[in-house]
C-alpha positions as CSV (number, residue, x, y, z in Angstrom):
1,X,-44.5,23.7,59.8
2,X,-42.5,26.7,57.8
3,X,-44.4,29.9,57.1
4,X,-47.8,28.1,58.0
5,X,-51.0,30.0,57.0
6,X,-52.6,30.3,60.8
7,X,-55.9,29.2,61.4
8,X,-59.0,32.0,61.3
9,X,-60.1,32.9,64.7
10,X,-63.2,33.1,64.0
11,X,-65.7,31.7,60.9
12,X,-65.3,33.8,58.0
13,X,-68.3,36.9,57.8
14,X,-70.8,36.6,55.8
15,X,-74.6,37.7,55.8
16,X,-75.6,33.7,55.8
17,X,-74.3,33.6,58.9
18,X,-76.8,36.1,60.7
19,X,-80.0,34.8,62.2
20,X,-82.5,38.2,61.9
21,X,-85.6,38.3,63.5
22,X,-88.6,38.2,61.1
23,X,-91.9,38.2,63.7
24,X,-93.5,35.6,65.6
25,X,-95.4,32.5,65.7
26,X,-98.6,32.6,67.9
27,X,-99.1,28.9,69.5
28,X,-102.1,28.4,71.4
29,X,-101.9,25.4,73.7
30,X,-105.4,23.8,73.8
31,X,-104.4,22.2,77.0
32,X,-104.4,25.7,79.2
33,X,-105.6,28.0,76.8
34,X,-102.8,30.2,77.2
35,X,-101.2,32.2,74.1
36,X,-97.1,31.9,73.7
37,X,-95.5,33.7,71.0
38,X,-92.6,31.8,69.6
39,X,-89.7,34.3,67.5
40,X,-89.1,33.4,63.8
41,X,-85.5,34.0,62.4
42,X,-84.3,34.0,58.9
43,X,-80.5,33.1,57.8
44,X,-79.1,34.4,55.5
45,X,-80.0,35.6,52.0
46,X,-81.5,32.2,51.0
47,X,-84.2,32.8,53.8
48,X,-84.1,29.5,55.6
49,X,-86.8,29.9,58.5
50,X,-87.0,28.5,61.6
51,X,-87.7,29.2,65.4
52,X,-85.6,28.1,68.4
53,X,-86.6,24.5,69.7
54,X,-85.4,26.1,73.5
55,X,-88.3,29.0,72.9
56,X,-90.8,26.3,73.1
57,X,-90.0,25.3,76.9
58,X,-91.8,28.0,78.4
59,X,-95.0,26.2,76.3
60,X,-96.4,23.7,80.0
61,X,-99.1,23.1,82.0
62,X,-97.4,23.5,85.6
63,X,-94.3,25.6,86.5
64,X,-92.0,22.4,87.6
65,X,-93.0,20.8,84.2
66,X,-90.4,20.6,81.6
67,X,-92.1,22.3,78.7
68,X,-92.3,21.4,75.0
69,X,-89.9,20.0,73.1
70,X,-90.2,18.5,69.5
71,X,-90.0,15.1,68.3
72,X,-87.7,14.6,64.7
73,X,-86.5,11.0,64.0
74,X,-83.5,11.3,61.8
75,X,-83.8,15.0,62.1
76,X,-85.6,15.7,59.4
77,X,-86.5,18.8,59.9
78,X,-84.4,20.1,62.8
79,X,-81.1,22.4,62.1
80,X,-78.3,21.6,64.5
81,X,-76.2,24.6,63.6
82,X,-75.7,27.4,61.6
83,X,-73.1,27.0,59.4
84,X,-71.6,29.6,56.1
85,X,-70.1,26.1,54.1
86,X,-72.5,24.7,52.2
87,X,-75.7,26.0,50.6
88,X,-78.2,22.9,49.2
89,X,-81.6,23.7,47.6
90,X,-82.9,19.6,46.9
91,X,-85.9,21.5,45.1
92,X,-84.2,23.2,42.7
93,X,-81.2,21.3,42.6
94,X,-78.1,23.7,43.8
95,X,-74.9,23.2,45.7
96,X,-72.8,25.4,46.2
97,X,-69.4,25.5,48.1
98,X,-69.2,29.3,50.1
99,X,-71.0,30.7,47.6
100,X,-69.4,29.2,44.3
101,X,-71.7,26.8,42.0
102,X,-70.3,23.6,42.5
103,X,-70.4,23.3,38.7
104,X,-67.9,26.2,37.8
105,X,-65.5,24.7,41.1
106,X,-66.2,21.3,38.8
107,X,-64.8,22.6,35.9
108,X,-61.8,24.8,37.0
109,X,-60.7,24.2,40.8
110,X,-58.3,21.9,42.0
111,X,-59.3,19.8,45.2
112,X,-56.6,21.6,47.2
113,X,-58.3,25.3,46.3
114,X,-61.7,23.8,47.0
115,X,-60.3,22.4,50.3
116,X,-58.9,25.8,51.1
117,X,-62.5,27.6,50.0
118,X,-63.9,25.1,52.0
119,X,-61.9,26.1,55.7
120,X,-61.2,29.8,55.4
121,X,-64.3,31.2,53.1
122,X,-62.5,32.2,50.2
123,X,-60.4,31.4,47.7
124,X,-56.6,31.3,47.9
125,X,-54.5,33.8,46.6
126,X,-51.4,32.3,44.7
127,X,-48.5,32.3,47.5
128,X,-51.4,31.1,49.9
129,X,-52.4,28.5,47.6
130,X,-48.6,27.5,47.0
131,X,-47.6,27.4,50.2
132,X,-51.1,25.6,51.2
133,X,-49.9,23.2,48.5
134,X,-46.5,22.7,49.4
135,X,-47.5,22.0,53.6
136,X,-50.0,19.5,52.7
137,X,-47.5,17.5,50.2
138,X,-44.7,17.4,52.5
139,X,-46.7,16.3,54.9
140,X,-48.3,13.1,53.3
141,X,-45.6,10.5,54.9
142,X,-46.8,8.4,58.3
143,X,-45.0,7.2,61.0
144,X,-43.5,3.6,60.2
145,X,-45.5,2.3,62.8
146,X,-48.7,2.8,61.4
147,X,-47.7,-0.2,58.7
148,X,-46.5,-2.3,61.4
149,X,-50.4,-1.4,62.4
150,X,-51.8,-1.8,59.0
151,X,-50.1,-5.6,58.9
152,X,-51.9,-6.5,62.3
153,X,-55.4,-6.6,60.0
154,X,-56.4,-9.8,57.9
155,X,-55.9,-9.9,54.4
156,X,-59.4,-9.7,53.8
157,X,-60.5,-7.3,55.9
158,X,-63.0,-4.2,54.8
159,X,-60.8,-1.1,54.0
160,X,-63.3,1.1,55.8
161,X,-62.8,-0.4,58.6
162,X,-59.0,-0.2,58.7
163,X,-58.9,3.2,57.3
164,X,-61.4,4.2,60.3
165,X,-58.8,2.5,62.5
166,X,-55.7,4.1,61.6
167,X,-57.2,7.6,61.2
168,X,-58.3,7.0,64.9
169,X,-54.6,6.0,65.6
170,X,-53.2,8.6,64.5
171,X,-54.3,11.0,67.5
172,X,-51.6,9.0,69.9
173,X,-48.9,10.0,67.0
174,X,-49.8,13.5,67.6
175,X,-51.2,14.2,71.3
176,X,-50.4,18.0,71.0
177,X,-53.9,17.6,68.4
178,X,-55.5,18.0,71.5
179,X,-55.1,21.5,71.8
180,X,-58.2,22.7,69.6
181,X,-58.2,26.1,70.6
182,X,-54.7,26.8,69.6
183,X,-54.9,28.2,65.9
184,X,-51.5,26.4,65.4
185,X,-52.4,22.9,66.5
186,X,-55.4,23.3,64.3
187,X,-53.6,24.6,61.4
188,X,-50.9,22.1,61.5
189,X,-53.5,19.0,62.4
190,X,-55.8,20.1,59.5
191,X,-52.6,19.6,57.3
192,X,-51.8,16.2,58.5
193,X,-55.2,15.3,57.8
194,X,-55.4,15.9,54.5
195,X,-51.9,15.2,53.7
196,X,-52.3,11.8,55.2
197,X,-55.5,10.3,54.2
198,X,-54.5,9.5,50.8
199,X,-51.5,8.1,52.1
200,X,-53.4,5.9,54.6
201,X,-56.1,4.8,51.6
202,X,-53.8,4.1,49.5
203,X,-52.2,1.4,52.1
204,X,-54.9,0.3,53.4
205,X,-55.4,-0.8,49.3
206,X,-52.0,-2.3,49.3
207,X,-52.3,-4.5,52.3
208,X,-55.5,-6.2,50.8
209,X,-54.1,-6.5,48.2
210,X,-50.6,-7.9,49.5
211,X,-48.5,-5.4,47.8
212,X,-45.9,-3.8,49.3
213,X,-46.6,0.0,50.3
214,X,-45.9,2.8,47.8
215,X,-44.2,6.2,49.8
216,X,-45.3,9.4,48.5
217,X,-43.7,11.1,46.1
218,X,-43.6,14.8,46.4
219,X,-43.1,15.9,42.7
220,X,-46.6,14.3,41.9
221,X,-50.1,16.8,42.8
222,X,-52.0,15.9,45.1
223,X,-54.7,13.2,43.5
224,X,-51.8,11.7,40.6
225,X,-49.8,11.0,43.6
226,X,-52.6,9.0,45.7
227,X,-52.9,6.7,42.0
228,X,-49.0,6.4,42.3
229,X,-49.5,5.2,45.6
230,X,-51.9,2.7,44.9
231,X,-51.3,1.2,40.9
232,X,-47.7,1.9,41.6
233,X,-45.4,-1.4,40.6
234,X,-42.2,-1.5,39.2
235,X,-41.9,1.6,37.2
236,X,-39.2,3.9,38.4
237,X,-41.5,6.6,38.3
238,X,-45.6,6.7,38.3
239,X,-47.6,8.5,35.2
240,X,-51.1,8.7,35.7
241,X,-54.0,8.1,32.9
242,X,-54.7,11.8,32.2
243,X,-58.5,11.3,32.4
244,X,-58.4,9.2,35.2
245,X,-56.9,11.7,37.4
246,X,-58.8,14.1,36.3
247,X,-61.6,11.9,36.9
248,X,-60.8,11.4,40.2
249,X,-59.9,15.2,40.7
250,X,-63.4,16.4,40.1
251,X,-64.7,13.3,42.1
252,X,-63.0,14.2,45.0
253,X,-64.1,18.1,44.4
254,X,-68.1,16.8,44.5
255,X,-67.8,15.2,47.3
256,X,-65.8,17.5,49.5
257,X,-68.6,18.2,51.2
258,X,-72.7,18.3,51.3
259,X,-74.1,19.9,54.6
260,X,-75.0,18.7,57.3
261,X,-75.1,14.7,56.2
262,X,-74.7,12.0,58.9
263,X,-71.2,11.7,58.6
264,X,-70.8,15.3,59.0
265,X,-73.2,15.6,61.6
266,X,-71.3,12.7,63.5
267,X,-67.9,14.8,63.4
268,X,-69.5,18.0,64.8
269,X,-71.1,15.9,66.9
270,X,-67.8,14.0,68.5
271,X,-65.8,17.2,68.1
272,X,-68.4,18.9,70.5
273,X,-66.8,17.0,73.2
274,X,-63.5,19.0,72.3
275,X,-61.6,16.0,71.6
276,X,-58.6,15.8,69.0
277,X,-59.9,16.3,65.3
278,X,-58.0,12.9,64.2
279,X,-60.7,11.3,66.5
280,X,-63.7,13.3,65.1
281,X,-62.7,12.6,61.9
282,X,-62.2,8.9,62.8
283,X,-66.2,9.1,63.6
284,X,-66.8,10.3,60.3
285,X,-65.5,7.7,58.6
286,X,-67.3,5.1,60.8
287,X,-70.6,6.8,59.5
288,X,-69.5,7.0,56.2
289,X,-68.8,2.9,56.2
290,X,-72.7,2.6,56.1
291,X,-74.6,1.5,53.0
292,X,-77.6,4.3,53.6
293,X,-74.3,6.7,53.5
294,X,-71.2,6.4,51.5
295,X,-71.6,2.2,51.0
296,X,-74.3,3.7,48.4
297,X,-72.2,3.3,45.4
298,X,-71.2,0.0,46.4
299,X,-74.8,-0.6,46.3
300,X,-75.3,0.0,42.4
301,X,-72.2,-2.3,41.3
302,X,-73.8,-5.2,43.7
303,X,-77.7,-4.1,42.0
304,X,-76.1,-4.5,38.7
305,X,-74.5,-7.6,39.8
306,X,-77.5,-8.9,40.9
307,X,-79.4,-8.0,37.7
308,X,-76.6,-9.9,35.5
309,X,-77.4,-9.3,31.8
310,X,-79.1,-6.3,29.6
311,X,-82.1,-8.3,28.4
312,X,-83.2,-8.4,32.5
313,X,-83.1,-4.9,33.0
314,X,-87.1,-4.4,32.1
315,X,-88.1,-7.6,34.3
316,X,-85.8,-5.9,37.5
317,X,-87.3,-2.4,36.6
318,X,-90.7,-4.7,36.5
319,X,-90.2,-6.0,39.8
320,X,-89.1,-2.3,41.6
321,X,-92.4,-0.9,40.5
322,X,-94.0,-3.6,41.8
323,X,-92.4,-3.6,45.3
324,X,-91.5,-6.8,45.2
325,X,-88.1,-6.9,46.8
326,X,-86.6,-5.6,44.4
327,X,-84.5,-1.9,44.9
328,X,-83.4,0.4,42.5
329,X,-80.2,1.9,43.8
330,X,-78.2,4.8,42.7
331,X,-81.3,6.8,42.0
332,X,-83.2,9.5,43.7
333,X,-82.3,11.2,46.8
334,X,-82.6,12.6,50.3
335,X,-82.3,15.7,49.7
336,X,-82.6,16.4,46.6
337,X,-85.7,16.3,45.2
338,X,-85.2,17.3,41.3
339,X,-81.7,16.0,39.9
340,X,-78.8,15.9,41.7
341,X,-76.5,18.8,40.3
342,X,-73.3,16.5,40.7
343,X,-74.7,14.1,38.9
344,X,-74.9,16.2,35.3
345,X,-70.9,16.6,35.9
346,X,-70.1,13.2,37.0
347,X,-72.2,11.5,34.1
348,X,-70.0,13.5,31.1
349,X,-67.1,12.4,33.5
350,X,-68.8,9.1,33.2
351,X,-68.3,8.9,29.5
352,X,-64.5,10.2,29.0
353,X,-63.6,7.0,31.2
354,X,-66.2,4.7,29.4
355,X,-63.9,5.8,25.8
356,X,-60.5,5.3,27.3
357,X,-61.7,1.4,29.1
358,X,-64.2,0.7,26.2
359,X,-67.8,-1.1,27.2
360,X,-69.0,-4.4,28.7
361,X,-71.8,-6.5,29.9
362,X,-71.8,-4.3,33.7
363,X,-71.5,-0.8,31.7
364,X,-74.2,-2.3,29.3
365,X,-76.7,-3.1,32.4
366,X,-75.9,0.3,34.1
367,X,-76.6,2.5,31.0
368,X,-79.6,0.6,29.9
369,X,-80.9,1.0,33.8
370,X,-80.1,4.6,33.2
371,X,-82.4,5.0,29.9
372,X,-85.3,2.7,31.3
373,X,-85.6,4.6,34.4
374,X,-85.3,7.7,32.9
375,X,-88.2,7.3,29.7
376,X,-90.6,5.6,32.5
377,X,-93.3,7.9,33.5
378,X,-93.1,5.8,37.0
379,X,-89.9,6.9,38.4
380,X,-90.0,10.9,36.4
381,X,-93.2,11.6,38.1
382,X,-91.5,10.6,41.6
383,X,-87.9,12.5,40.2
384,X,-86.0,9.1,40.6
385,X,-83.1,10.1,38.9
386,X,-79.6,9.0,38.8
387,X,-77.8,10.1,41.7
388,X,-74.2,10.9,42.1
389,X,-73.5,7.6,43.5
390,X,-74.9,5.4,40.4
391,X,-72.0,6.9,38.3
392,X,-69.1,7.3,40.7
393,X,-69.5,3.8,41.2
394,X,-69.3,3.2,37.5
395,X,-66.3,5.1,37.5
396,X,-64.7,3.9,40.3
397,X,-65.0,0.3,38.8
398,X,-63.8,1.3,35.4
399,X,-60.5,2.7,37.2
400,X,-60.3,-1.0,38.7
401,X,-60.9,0.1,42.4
402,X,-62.8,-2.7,44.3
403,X,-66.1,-2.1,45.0
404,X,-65.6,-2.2,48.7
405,X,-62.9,0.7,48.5
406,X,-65.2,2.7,46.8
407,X,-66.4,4.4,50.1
408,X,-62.3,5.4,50.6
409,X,-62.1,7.4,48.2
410,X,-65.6,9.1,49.4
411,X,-64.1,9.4,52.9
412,X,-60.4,11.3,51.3
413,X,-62.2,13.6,49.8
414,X,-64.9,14.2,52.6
415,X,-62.0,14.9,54.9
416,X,-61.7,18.7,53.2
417,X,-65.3,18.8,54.3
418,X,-65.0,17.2,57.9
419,X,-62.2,19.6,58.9
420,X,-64.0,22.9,57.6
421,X,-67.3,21.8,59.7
422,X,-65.2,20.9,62.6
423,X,-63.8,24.0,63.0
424,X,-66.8,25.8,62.0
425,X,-68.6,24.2,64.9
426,X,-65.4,24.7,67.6
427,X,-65.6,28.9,66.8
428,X,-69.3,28.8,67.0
429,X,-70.2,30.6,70.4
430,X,-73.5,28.8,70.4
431,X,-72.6,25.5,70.7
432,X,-72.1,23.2,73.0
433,X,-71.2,19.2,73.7
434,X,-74.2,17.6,71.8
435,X,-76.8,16.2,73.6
436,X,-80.4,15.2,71.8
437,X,-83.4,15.1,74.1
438,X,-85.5,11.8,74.3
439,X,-89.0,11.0,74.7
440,X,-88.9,8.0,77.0
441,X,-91.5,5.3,76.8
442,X,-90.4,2.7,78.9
443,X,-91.9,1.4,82.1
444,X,-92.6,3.9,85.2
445,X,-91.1,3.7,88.6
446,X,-91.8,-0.1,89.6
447,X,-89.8,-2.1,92.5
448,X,-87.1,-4.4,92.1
449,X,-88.0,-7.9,92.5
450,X,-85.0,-10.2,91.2
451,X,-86.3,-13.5,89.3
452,X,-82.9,-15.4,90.0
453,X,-82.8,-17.7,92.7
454,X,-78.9,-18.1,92.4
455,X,-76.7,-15.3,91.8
456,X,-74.0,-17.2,91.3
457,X,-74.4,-20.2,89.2
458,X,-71.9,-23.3,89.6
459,X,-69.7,-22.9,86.6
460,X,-69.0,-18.9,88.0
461,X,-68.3,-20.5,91.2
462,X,-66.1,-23.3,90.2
463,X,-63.9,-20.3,88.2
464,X,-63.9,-18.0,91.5
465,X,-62.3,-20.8,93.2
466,X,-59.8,-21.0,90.9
């Protein structure tokens, strides 16, 4: 790749990334009645606390004993890493890319600069954002054998699925990936990852669709050129909607990335074991494809689906306060516990596409769901408001995407994301191949006694002899 920008060494430096000590938490275990003191450490000038699970091995009852460890389904409350990308506070409501309020990247960023801000820690100057630019858009082509690939899948198969599948396959394209802790193989795989994943959306659209496949076309930015490549027909050349793609801009800038989410946790995870970052990427999507993940906004468009008409939006809001069966989707949050900041920007996006494609009986149901919810005491006093998902998926469907390709697009922009935690975690000194502690609770040692009397039965036999 001409004149590429080289990859940092090292993550960028910043006083969020230091862990300081603070002073100490006295533990008294009531087992031995022995005294342990257990260092605090604060990152960063946000003050997140926390102690160091390893600290509380030396915490036993007898020297060959393993010590303490803690128990955190889903880790809830357990950080993994330490990481200078994102900053969430679900309390009050904040996320912020390196720093920047994801509201003022909202409003004047491109995707590209926030995908820059997002890797190297600041944002680009102008010949490192043009030439950032110009890498990724020549770049955007796939080898013809990934169609020949893409044509192997059913007509109706799920595009999450297939996109997971060819992002995977794209490692064997480029083994040299494999080299992580060359600066250029990072550089130039980072590139092809972002160049590509529209590329690869956008076909994997086409072929359950049965349209033939749209190239790139380089004189287009980044996201008008994915829309070309997917609503393309027989025009000589593509013009986007104006406020679609800029719908679809600031879309793709919300959800470049959000912490340490399951998807995101699965690619630092996977890239721990040092393999290629097409194949740590691959995982991400596969984590994405779940409806507690990035299926969420197909979730709304099914709920509303479900509900059918405006009148039976009190009855269904009825029948979610009563718990019975009922679920209100799109609404509240796992982290965040007042509103979800994206979903402020994405609702006035919300209503820019709702002029240009007008109203009906689905936009009707969602906006009355919004209203309800919102004037009923029930869901304020819990902070059930609408999420980010309840109106991308709104907008996703006004644009005329299916509703299972809605997680694609969640997945092209998450890749910005991906890549900047991936190599994050790779130039963090502390970290190592993941590997969770269990608590087991199965049987004790207990001798084998085997309840067949034939080992091999006659049908097995009758193949042996064959």
């Amino acid at each position: 790749m001409a004149n590429a920008q080289p990859a940092l060494d090292a993550p960028p430096s910043s006083p969020s990334e230091e862990l300081k000590a603070t002073g100490t938490l006295d533990i008294k275990d009531s087992r031995t009645n022995k005294n342990y003191s257990v260092q605090i450490i604060q990152g960063g000038v946000e003050g997140d606390t926390a102690t160091r699970a390893m600290d509380l091995r030396q915490i036993k009852t007898a020297p060959d004993e393993f010590g303490l460890m803690t128990y955190d389904p889903a880790f809830m409350n357990t950080a993994s890493c330490k990481s200078a990308i994102t900053f969430i506070d679900g309390d009050r409501g904040i996320l912020r890319y390196r720093g920047y309020p994801i509201e003022q990247l909202a409003e004047k960023a491109t995707f590209l600069e926030v995908a820059w801000l997002l890797r190297h820690g600041e944002l680009p100057a102008q010949k490192e954002y043009d030439q950032w630019v110009r890498d990724i858009t020549y770049h955007t082509y796939v080898h013809e054998n990934i169609k020949t690939f893409l044509q192997g899948f059913r007509y109706d198969a799920h595009p999450m699925s297939m996109l997971c599948s060819t992002v995977a396959a794209l490692s064997s394209f480029y083994p040299e990936a494999k080299n992580i802790h060359e600066p250029e193989q990072r550089d130039i795989s980072i590139v092809r990852l972002l160049a590509k994943l529209p590329t690869l959306a956008a076909f994997c659209y086409r072929h359950i669709k049965g349209l033939p496949f749209i190239y790139p076309d380089n004189d287009l930015s980044y996201t008008e050129n994915f829309l070309s490549m997917v609503a393309r027909m027989s025009e000589p050349k593509y013009e986007g909607n104006p406020v679609f793609v800029k719908a679809l801009e600031v879309l793709f800038i919300l959800h470049a990335d959000h912490e340490q989410n399951c998807s995101t946790s699965a690619v630092r995870a996977v890239g721990s074991s040092q393999v290629d970052p097409f194949s740590a990427v691959a995982a991400g999507v596969a984590a994405l494809y779940g409806p507690l993940h990035g299926g969420a906004n197909e979730q709304v468009l099914r709920m509303i689906k479900e509900i059918g008409h405006p009148k039976n939006v009190p009855a269904f809001i009825d029948e979610v306060k009563a718990g019975k069966g009922s679920r209100l989707m799109g609404f509240g949050h796992r982290v965040y516990k007042s509103y979800d900041p994206r979903a402020k920007i994405v609702k006035a996006l919300a209503d820019d596409v709702f002029k240009q494609v007008g109203m009906d009986k689905d936009l009707e149901i969602a906006l009355k769901l919004e209203e309800t919810a919102l004037s009923d005491d029930y869901f304020v006093s819990r902070k059930l408001y609408p999420n980010v998902d309840f109106y991308t998926g709104l907008i996703y469907r006004s644009m005329a995407f299916p509703t299972d390709f809605f997680t694609v697009l969640f997945a092209v922009a998450r890749t910005a994301g991906w890549l900047a935690q991936w190599e994050e975690m790779l130039n963090d000194k502390e970290q190592k191949i993941a590997r969770p502690r269990q608590i087991y609770v199965g049987y004790g040692e207990r001798p084998y006694q085997s309840q067949l009397k034939d080992r091999f039965p006659s049908a097995k036999k009758d193949a042996i002899r064959k």
